[in-house]
C-alpha positions in Angstrom: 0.0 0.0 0.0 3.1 2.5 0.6 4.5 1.8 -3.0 0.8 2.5 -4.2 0.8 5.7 -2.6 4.2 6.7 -3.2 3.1 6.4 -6.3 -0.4 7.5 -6.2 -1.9 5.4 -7.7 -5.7 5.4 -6.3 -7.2 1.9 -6.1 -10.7 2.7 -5.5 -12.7 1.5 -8.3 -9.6 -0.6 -9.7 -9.8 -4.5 -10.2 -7.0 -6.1 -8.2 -5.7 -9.3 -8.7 -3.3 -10.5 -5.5 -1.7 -13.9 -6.5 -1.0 -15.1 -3.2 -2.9 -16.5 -0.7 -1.0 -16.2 2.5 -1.4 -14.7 6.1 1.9 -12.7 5.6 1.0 -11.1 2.4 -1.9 -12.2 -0.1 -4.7 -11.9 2.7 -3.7 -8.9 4.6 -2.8 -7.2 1.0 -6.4 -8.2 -0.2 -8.1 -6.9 2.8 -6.3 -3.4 2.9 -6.9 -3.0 -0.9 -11.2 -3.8 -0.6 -10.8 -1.4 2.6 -9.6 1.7 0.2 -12.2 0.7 -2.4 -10.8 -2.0 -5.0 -12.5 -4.4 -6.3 -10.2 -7.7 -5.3 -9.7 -11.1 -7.0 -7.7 -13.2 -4.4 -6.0 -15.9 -6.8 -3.5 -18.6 -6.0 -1.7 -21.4 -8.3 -4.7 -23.3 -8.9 -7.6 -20.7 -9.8 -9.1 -21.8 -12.6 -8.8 -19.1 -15.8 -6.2 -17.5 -14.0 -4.6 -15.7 -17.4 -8.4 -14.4 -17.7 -8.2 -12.8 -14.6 -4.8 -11.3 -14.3 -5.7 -9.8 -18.3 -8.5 -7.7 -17.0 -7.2 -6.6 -14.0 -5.3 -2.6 -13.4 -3.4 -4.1 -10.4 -1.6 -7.6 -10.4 0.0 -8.4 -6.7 2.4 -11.2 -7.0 3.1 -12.5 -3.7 3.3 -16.5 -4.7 7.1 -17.7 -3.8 7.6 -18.6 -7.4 10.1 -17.1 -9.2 8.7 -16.5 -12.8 5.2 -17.6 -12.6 3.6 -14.6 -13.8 4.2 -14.4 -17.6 4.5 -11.5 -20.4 1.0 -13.4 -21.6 -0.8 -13.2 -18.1 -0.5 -9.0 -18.4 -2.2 -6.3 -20.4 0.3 -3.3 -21.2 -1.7 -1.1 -18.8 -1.1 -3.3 -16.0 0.5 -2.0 -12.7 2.8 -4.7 -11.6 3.8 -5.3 -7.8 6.0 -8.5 -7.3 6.2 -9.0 -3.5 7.7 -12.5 -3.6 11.8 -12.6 -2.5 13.4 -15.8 -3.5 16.7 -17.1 -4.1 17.8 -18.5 -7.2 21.1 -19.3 -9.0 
């Protein structure tokens, strides 16, 4: 939420996807983006039409632990990217 405001990018009205399902990140992030007025698709791995989702939304949070999982083909150009996820690779 900082980097949105640094940013200011206002989220009300805006359809979020947060990739990310856990208590650290994906669920608190989820819950503070409905509270300032997005509209919020909490996806994981496994949600079904994924690509559909993370196409149509403004905001893609990506807070899976994967390096790599979202793809050039899972964004629209407009899309504001946030990857949360820190993980070592070679």
């Amino acid at each position: 939420m900082t980097m949105l405001k640094y940013y200011d990018i206002d989220v009300a009205g805006k359809r979020v996807a947060v990739i990310g399902r856990s208590n650290i990140v994906g669920k608190p992030m989820a819950l503070m983006l409905i509270n300032s007025g997005a509209t919020v698709m909490s996806c994981n791995s496994k949600t079904p039409n994924l690509i559909d989702i993370t196409r149509s939304a403004d905001i893609i949070i990506v807070a899976i632990g994967q390096p790599g999982f979202l793809k050039k083909d899972m964004v629209n150009e407009k899309s504001i990217i946030i990857d949360v996820g820190s993980t070592f690779v070679d």
